[in-house]
ZAKOL-944245 format. One record per residue (C-alpha): x, y, z. Coordinates in steps of 0.001 Angstrom, whole numbers, plus 500000, padded with zeros to 6 digits. Last residue first. Layout:
<rs>
      px      py      pz
       X       Y       Z
...
</rs>
This chain:
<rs>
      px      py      pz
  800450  590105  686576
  801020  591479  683394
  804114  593535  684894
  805881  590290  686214
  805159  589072  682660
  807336  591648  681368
  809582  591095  684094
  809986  587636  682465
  810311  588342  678777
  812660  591240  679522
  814996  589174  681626
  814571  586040  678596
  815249  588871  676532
  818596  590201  677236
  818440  593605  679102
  821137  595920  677913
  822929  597963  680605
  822385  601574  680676
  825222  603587  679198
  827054  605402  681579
  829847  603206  681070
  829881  603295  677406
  829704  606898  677499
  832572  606900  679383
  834695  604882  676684
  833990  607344  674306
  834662  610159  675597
  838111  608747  676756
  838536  607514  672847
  837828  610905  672274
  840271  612670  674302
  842805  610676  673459
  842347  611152  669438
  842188  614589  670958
  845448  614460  672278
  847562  613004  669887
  846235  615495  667055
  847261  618353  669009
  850727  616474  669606
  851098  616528  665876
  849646  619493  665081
  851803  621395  667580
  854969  618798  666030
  854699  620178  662162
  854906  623631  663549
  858247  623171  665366
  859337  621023  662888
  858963  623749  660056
  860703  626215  662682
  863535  623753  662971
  864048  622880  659645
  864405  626309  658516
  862279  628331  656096
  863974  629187  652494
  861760  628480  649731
  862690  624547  649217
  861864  624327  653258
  858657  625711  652250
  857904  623641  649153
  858435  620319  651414
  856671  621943  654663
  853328  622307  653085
  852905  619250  651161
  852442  618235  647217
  855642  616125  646521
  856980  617362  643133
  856638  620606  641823
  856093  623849  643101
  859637  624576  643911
  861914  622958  641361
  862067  618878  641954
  865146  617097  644031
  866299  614185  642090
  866080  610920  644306
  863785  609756  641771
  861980  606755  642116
  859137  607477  644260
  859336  610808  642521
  858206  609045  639239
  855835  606812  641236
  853619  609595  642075
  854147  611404  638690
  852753  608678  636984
  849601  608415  639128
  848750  612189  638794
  848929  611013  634895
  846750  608202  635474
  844459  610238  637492
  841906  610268  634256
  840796  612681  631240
  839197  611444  628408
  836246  613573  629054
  838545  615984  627715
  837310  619551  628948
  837190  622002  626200
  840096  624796  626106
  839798  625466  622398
  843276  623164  622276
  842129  620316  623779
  841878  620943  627978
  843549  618312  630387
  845184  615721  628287
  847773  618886  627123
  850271  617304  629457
  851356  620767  631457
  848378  622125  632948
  846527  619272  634450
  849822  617335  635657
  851594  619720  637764
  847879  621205  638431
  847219  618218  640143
  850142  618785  642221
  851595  615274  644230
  850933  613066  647135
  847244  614992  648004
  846004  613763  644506
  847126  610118  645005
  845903  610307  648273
  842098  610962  647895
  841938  607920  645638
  843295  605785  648084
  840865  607501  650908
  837853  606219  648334
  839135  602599  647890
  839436  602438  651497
  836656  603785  652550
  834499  602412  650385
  835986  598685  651742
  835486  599879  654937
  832024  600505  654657
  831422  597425  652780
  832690  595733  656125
  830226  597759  657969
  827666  596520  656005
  828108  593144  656015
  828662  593509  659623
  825172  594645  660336
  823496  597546  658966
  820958  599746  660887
  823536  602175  662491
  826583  601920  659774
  822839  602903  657060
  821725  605356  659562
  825100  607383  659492
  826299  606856  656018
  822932  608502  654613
  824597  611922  656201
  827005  611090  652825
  824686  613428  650477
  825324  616421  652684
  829364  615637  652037
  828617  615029  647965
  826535  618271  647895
  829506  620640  649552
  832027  618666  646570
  829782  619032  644020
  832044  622033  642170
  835169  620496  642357
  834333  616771  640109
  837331  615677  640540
  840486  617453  640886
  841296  621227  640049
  842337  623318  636934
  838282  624436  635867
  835381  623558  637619
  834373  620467  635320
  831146  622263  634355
  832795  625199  632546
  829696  625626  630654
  827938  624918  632845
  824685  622291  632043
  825894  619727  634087
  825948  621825  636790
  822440  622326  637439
  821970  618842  637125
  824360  617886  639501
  823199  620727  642066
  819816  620278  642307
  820460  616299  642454
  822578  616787  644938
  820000  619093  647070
  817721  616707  646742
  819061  613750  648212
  820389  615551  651545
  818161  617884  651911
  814897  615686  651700
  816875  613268  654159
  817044  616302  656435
  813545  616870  656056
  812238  613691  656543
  813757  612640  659302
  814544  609665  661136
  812241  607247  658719
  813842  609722  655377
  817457  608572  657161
  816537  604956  656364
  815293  605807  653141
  818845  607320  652413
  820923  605141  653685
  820856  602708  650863
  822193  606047  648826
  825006  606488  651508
  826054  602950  650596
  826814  604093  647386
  827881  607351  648074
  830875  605789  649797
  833177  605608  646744
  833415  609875  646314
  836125  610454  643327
  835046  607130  641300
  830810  607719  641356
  831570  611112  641810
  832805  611236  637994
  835599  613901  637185
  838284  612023  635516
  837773  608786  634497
  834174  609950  632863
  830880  608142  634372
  828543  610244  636498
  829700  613850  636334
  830999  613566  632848
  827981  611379  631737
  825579  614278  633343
  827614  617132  632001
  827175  615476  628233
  824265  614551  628447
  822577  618141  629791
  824591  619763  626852
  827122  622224  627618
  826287  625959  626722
  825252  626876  630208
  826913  630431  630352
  829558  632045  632909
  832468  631378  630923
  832588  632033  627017
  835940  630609  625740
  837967  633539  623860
  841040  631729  623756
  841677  631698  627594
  838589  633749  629251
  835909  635378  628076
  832516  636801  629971
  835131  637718  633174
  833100  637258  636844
  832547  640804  638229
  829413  639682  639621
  826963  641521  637025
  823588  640387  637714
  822937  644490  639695
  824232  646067  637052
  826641  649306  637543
  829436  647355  638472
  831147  647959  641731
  827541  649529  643444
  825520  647569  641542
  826837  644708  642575
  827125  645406  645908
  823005  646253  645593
  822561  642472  644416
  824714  641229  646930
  822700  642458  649264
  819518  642167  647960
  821288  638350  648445
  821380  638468  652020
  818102  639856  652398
  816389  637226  651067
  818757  634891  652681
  816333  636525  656146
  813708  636884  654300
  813701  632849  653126
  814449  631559  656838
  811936  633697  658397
  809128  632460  655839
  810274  628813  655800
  809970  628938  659849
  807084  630251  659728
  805839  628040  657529
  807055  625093  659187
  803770  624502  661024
  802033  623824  657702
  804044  620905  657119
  806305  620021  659119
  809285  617880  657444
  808178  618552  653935
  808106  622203  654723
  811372  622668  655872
  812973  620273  653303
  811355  623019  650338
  812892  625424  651846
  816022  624049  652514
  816358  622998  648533
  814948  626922  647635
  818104  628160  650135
  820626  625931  648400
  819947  627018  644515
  821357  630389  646234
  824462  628400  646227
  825509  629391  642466
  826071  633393  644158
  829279  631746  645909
  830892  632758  649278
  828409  635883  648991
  825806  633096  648510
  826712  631698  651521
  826129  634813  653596
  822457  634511  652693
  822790  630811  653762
  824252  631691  657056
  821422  633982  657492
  818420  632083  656635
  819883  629402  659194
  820136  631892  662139
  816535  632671  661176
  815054  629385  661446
  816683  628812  664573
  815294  631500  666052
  811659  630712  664835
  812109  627560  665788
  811962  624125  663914
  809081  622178  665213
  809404  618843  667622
  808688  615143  666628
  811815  614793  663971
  813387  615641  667248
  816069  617979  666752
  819352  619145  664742
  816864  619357  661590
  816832  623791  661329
  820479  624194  663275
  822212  621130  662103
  821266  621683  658508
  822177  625736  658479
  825532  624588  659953
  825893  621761  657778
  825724  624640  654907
  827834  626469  656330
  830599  624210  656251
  830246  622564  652692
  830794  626604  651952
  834042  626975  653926
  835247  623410  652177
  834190  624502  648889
  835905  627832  648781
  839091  627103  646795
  842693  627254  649044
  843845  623716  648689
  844732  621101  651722
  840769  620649  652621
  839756  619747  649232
  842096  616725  649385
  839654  615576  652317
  836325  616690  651211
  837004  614477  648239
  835438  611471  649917
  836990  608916  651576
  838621  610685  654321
  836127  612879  655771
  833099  611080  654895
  834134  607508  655853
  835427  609739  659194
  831810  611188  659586
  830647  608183  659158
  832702  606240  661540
  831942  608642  663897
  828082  608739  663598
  827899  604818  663867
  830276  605596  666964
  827499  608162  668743
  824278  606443  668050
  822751  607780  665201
  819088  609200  666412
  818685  612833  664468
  821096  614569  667279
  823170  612029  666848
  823916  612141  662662
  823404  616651  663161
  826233  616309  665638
  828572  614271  663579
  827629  616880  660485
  828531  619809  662262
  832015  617826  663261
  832425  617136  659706
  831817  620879  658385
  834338  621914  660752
  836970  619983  660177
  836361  621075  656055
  836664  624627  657268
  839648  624511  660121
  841175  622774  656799
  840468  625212  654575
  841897  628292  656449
  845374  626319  656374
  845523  627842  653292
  845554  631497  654091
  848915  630279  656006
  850780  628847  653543
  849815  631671  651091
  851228  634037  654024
  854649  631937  654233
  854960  631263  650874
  854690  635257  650219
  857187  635953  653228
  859946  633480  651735
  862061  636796  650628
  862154  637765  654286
  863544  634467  655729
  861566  632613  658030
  863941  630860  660827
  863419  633217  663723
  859257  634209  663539
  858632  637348  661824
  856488  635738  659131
  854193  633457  661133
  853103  636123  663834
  851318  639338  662364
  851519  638315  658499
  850843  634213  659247
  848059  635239  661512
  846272  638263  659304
  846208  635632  656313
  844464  632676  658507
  841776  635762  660207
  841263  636782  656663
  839835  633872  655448
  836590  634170  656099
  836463  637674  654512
  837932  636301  651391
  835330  633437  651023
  832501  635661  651684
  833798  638459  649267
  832231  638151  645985
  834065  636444  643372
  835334  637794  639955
  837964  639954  641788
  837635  643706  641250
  840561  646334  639490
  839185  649520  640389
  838349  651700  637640
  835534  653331  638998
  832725  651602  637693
  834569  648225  638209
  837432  646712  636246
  836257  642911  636224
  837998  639528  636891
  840966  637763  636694
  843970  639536  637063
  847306  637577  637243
  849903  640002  635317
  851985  640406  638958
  850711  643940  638431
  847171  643339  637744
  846918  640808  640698
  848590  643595  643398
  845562  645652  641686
  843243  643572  643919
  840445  645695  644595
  838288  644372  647711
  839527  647254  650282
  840506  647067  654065
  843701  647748  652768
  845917  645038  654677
  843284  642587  655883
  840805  643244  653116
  843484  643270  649934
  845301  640124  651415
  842367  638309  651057
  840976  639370  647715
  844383  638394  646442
  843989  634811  647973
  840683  635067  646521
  842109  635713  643014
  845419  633272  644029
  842665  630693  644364
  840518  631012  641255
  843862  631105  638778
  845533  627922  640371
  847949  627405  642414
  848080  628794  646170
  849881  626022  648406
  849505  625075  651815
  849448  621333  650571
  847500  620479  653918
  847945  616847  654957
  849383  617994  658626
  846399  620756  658595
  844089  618140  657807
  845533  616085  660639
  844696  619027  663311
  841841  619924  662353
  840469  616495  661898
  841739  616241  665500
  840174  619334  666957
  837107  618968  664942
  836398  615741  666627
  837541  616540  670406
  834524  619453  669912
  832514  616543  668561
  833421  614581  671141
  832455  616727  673900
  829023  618034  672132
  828084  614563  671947
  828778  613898  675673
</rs>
């Protein structure tokens, strides 16, 4: 029954996600993996010299000249299947004009996130039963998570957080998807070491993840996790030798990602030149960037917390430590507010493994709680909207409120200005230039040339696929409440209790 409605689950997050999805490439980092993308599926090669000649390089000439993205591959691989679909079958479909074939295939690669981000929630549903939630406490925190949080805007743009907040559930829900009682396996164990070795090739910053699930393993058993911790740790050992020797291979040095030392201005990237305060107050407290605003339900995750630590006390070690990892790592990068994006980008994956305190709190709480759960989710889905309903870069890039002039994060910055523009094309019944205006998929594609008809063609599969698996799990559902044993009141229990005495 849980695997049935978290199947139904992913299909219907899936489904919406991809309704919500701005299907647009933007900024810098996601046109270089989009590159990266199109470079593997059509050239089986990593170079991106289609960047250099559209002057939108950004990364490293390798040893051999080769024009190389500044990310590894992980993210680009992933996404190939979403790129080879819209160039096989999207593009030569009746109503999708030749010169709209580069919408069309960044439309497509972007739709990659949301199959990500639905995935990563129905991992997470699983791991919240598997650990003791009952199944609708779990589903109303994986929705608090997947709406409220910014998880859900992240899932309509083409960066790599959804695909790594992902894998990492997957590596939680196969080492702590059991019995607190029972000992991770070997096999399991090593299936986990390997999707976080291939998460570092999605981002090298997530090796900080494999130390966190380490450390988890052997907190929830002890000395008979060390097997376990040793297979999981040569396995995303491995993985990042890897990397290492790819490295070397492009660039000569084995630390050198192909990740540009410079970039606008002469701004040093790839350092930790920003002081620990002044990450920490931008992560906690600024307008624009703190997870505090951007992510509402963390505070009744954080109650959850202790309650989770009684369920399991390795997944709650994961899930408070490995933010903490992360925010103070951050903090101290230089580029700590992740670039042209929204909120705070780059503790997106942490925020969702934080939220897995939603579960036991909905599940212990009573209708206090639940009602604060709604109000978080409310305030937090609000806040998700007004940067899905219209281009954060739009604003970001354009206002000067952004960057100062030696391209330093103001911690000034709010949504005030996304806020503007919403109720500026509210008003407006003037039609914006392509890119601008109303952030969604089939707006800027039927402004590039598709048809109505083909964009309501695809708009009404995710529609009716939607439909039917907010069916199918209500009907799941519903017949696990039948199944369910009936509750004995306790004047029943009292008295066959005493039956038993006797």
């Amino acid at each position: 029954m849980r695997l049935r409605v978290a199947l139904w689950l992913f299909t219907a997050l899936n489904c919406f996600y991809l309704l919500t999805s701005s299907g647009r490439v933007r900024t810098l980092d996601e046109y270089t993996t989009f590159y990266e993308t199109e470079s593997l599926v059509l050239r089986h090669s990593t170079a991106i010299p289609q960047a250099v000649t559209l002057h939108n390089f950004y990364g490293k000439y390798d040893i051999h000249g080769r024009p190389q993205p500044a990310y590894p591959p992980g993210h680009a691989l992933a996404a190939s299947p979403w790129y080879a679909l819209g160039f096989y079958a999207l593009t030569r479909m009746r109503g999708v004009p030749p010169d709209a074939n580069d919408l069309v295939l960044a439309f497509s690669s972007c739709l990659s996130s949301a199959t990500f981000a639905a995935l990563a929630l129905a991992f997470a549903f699983l791991l919240l039963t598997r650990v003791g939630t009952d199944l609708k406490s779990s589903l109303f925190a994986v929705l608090i998570v997947g709406l409220g949080t910014p998880l859900f805007p992240y899932s309509a743009w083409f960066f790599s957080e959804p695909l790594s907040t992902a894998m990492l559930m997957a590596a939680a829900l196969l080492l702590f998807g059991r019995p607190a009682a029972d000992p991770i396996p070997l096999k399991a164990a090593l299936a986990a070491g390997a999707i976080l070795g291939l998460l570092v090739w999605v981002r090298p910053t997530h090796v900080l993840a494999i130390a966190v699930f380490l450390v988890a393993i052997l907190i929830r058993d002890k000395r008979a996790g060390g097997r376990a911790a040793l297979a999981l740790t040569s396995v995303s050992g491995v993985a990042v030798l890897l990397l290492l020797a790819y490295n070397t291979a492009h660039f000569g040095n084995p630390l050198e990602f192909g990740y540009p030392a410079f970039a606008e201005r002469g701004k040093q990237l790839n350092s930790f030149q920003t002081p620990l305060s002044v990450g920490l107050h931008g992560f906690l407290f600024s307008p624009g960037k703190s997870i505090l605003l951007f992510a509402p339900p963390i505070l009744l995750a954080l109650a959850g917390i202790p309650r989770l630590w009684r369920r399991d006390r390795g997944l709650a070690t994961l899930a408070a430590l490995l933010p903490v990892l992360y925010l103070l790592f951050f903090a101290r990068y230089t580029q700590w507010e992740g670039g042209y994006c929204f909120g705070p980008r780059y503790l997106v994956p942490a925020i969702t493994l934080f939220c897995l305190g939603l579960g036991p709190a909905l599940a212990d709480g009573g209708r206090k709680t639940r009602w604060s759960a709604v109000g978080l989710l409310v305030l937090g889905m609000a806040i998700q909207c007004i940067g899905l309903a219209t281009s954060f870069m739009e604003d970001q890039a354009t206002t000067g409120r952004y960057y100062d002039s030696h391209w330093t994060y103001r911690l000034s910055y709010s949504l005030i200005g996304q806020i503007h523009l919403l109720f500026h094309y509210l008003r407006t019944s003037e039609p914006a230039r392509l890119g601008l205006g109303w952030d969604r998929w089939f707006v800027f594609l039927h402004k590039g040339g598709l048809s109505t008809s083909i964009l309501m063609a695809w708009a009404a599969c995710m529609l009716v696929g939607l439909i039917v698996s907010l069916i199918g799990i209500r009907r799941s559902l519903k017949k696990e409440s039948e199944n369910r044993p009936p509750r004995m009141d306790r004047s029943s229990y009292t008295a066959d209790a005493s039956f038993q005495q006797l």
